[in-house]
C-alpha positions in Angstrom: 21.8 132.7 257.1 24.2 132.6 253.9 23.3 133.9 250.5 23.9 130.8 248.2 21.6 132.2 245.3 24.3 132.6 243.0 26.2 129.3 243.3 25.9 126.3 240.6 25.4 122.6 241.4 27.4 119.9 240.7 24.9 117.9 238.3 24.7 121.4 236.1 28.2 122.2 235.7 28.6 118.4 235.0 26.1 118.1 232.1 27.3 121.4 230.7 30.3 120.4 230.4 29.3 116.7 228.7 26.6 119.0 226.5 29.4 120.9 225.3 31.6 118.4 224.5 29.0 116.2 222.9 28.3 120.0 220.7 31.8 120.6 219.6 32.4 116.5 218.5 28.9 117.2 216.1 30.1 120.5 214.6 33.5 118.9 213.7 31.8 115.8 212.5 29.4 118.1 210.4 32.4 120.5 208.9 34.0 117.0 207.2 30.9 116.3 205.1 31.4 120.0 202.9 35.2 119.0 202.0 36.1 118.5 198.6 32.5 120.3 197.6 33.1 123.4 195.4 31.7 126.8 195.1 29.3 126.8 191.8 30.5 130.1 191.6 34.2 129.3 190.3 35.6 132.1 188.3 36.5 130.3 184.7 37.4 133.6 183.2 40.1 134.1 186.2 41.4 130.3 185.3 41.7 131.2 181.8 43.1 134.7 181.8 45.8 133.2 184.4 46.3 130.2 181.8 46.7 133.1 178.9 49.5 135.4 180.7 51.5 131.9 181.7 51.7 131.0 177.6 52.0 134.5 176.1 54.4 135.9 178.9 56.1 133.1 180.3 58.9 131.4 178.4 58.6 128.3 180.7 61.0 126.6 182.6 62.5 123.2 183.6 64.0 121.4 186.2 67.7 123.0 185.3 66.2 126.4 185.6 66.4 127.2 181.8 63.9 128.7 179.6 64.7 126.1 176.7 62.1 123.3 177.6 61.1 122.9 174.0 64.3 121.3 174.0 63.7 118.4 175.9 62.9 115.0 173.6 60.2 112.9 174.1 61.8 110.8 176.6 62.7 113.7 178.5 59.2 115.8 179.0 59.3 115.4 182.8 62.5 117.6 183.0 59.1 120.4 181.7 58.0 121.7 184.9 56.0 125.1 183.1 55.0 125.6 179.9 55.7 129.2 178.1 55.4 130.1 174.1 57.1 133.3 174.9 60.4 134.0 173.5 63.7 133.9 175.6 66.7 135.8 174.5 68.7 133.5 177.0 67.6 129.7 176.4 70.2 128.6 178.9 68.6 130.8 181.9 65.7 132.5 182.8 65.1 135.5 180.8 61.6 136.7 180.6 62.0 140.2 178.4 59.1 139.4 175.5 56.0 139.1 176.5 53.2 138.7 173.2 56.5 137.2 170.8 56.0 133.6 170.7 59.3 131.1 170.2 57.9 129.6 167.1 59.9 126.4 168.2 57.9 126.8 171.8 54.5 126.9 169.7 55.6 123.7 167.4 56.4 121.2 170.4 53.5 122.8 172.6 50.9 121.6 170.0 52.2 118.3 169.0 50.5 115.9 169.9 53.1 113.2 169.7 54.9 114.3 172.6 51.8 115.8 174.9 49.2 113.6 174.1 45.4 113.6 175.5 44.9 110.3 176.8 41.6 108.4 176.6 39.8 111.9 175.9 40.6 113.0 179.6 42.7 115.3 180.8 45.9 115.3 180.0 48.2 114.8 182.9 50.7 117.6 181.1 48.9 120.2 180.4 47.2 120.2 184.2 50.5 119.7 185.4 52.5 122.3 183.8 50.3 124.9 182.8 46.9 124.8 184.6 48.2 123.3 188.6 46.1 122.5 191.0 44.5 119.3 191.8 40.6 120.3 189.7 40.5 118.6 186.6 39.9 121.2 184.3 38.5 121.1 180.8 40.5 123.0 177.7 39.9 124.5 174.4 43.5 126.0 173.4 43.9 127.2 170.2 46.4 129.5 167.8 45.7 130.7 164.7 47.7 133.0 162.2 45.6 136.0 161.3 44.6 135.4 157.7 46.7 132.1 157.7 46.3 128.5 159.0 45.9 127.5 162.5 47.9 124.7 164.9 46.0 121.9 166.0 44.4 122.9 169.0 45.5 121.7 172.7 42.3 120.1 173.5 40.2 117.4 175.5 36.9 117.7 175.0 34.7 117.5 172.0 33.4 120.8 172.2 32.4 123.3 174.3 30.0 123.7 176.7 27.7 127.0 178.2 29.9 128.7 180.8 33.0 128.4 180.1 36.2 130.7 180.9 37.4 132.9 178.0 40.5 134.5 176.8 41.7 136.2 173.9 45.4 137.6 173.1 46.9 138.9 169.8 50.3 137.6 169.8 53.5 137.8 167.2 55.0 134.3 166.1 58.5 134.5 166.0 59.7 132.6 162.5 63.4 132.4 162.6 64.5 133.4 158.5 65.6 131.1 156.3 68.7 131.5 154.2 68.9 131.4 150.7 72.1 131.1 148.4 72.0 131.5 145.1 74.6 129.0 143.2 75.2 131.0 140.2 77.3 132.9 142.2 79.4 130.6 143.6 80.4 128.5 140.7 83.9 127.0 140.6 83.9 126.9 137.2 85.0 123.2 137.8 84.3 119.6 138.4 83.7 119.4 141.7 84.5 122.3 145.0 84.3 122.6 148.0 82.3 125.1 149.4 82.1 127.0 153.4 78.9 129.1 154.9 81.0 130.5 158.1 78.8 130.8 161.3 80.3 133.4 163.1 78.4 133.5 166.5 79.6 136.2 168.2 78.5 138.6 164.9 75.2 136.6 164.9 74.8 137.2 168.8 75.8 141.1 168.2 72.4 142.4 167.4 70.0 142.8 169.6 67.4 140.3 170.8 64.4 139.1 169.2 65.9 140.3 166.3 69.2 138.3 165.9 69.4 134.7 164.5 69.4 132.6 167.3 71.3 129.1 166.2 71.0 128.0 169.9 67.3 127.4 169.9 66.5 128.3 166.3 66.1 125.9 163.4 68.8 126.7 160.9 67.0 126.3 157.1 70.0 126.9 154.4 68.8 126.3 151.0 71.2 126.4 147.7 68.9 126.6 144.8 70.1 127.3 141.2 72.3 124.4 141.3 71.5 124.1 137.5 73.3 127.1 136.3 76.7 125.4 137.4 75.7 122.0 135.1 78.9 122.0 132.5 79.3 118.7 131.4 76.9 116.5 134.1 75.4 117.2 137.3 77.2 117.8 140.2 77.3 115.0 142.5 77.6 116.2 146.3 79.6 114.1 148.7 79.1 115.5 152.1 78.3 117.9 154.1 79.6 118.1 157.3 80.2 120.8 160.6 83.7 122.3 160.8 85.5 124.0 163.1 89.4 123.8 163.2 88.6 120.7 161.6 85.3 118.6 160.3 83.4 117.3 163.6 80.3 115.9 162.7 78.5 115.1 159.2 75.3 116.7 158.5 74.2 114.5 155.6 71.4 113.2 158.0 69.7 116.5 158.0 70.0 117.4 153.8 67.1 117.3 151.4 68.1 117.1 147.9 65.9 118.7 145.1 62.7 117.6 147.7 64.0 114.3 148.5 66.0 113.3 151.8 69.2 112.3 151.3 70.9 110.5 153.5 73.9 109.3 152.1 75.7 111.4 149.6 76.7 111.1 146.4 74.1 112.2 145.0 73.8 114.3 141.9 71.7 117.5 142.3 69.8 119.0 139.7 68.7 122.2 140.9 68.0 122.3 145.0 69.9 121.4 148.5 68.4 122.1 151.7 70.1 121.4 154.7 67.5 121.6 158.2 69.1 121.6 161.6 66.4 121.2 164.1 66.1 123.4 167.4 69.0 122.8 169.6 71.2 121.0 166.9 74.1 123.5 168.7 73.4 123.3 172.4 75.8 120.2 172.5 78.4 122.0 169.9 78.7 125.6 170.5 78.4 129.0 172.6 77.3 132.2 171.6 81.2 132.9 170.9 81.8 129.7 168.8 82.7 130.1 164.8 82.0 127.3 162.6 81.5 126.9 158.7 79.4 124.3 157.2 80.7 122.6 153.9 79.9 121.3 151.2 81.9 118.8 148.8 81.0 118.5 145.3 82.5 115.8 143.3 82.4 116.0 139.2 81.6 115.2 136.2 79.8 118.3 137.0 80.7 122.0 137.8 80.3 122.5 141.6 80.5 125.1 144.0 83.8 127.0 145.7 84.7 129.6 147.5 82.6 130.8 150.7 79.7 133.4 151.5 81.4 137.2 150.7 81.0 137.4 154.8 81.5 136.1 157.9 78.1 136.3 159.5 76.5 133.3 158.5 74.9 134.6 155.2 75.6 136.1 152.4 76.8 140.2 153.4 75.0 143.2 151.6 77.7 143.8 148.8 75.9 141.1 146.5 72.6 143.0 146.0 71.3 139.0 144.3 71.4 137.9 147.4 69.9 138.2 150.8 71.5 140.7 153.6 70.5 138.5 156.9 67.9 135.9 157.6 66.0 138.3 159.8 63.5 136.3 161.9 59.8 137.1 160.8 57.1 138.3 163.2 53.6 136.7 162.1 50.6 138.3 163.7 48.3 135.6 165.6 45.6 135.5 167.6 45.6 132.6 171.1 42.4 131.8 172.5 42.1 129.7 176.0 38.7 128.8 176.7 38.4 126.4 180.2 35.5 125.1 182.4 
């Protein structure tokens, strides 16, 4: 007689096998109720110190790999694909050398509100976009404030802030590109009218070393000629124009002069004491390299003395011979605290 004490049946192999198909179709069904739940253990101070290293040491970068997204007008944010405050010796690539020195340009644009707006107090598709990623809606408290000075309106989009959110603290350096100053007196032409040439020599401006050069690429340029009163003979001076020239004029600047406080679009207009002339961020990007030389004039027109001559150098500024005047517009470095607070 055979041993058959160790074989199975039919009907239990069968409804094993149903038993065990019926168990696995449960346990996947089961798995798909927990997706999209989240861990109440989700690390806000991780989100936030991540959020603080992308501003402070990232100078950003856009969809033509450069640094320079501060750049981009407000019809063209969504060439921004990261944000970054920090400073780029090479706008036009992807130089990340200065981590802590924040493009004060970078900072200005970053907290405008105009361009990156919070919409409906929710949160705003930009910021989660370009800085934060990933598909959770986070909330954000981002602020920067000079130490002992004034703050920027904070990046925000809540009302305030709640128990348990992630925190972050860096002490940063705002880079403020200098602003140069002429003094009139010294430039008189000792007749009515004058023309008068600030040369822009950019491969001496380019020749110093980074973050310390001025930077017309992705700088503001500020020039101010103040004194204008010393070179009143018989009338103020009228000025005519101010224009960009290279071999030859290309472009007017009269757009972008103040005069004695007021805008001043459209020359002649007689100046009493003060003529600032503002080219915003990227004025050059369109004009120049960093091996281009240009002067920027300015035409005076009587009954008044005006102004002649040009700067005693060829670097943009007045040189160090003329002890009334300043050396170089050195960019200044203002201490300043960033604080990221998400939850």
């Amino acid at each position: 007689m055979r041993n058959d004490s160790g074989l199975l049946s039919i009907d239990f192999i069968a409804g094993f096998t149903i038993f065990m198909i019926a168990f696995i179709v449960v346990i996947t069904m089961i798995s798909g109720y927990f997706v999209g739940l989240e861990s109440r253990t989700i690390d806000n101070d991780a989100i936030a110190y991540r959020t603080g290293v992308i501003l402070v040491e990232d100078p950003g970068y856009t969809a033509n790999s450069q640094t320079s997204w501060e750049l981009n007008d407000i019809d063209h944010t969504f060439n921004i694909l990261r944000f970054g405050l920090a400073y780029s010796d090479d706008p036009l690539g992807a130089s990340r050398n200065y981590p802590n020195i924040l493009s004060s340009s970078k900072v200005s644009k970053f907290f405008n509100k105009t361009y990156f707006p919070t919409r409906n107090n929710a949160v705003s598709d930009d910021y989660q976009s370009r800085l934060m990623f990933g598909d959770r809606p986070y909330w954000y408290n981002i602020s920067l404030c000079e130490i002992g000075g004034s703050c920027y309106p904070p990046a925000t989009n809540a009302l305030g802030d709640p128990q348990g959110y992630g925190y972050i603290r860096r002490v940063v350096k705002i880079r403020e590109p200098g602003i140069v100053n002429i003094d009139a007196y010294y430039h008189n032409s000792s007749v009515a009218g004058g023309t008068y040439e600030i040369p822009m020599n950019f491969s001496a401006l380019y020749s110093y070393s980074a973050p310390y050069l001025v930077d017309p690429l992705q700088d503001p340029v500020t020039i101010r000629i103040n004194n204008i009163s010393s070179l009143n003979a018989s009338g103020l001076p009228h000025l005519s124009q101010v224009s960009l020239v290279e071999s030859a004029p290309i472009q007017t600047l009269d757009e972008f002069v103040t005069i004695d406080g007021v805008p001043s679009k459209h020359p002649p207009n007689d100046v009493v004491n003060t003529i600032d002339l503002t080219l915003e961020p990227g004025f050059f990007k369109s004009y120049a390299s960093k091996s281009s030389n240009f002067k920027i004039r300015y035409t005076f027109l009587g009954p008044g003395y005006g102004m002649g001559g040009s700067t005693p150098t060829t670097n943009f500024t007045p040189g160090p011979g003329n002890i009334n005047e300043p050396d170089w517009p050195w960019p200044r470095f203002i201490p300043a605290v960033l604080e990221v607070k998400i939850w």
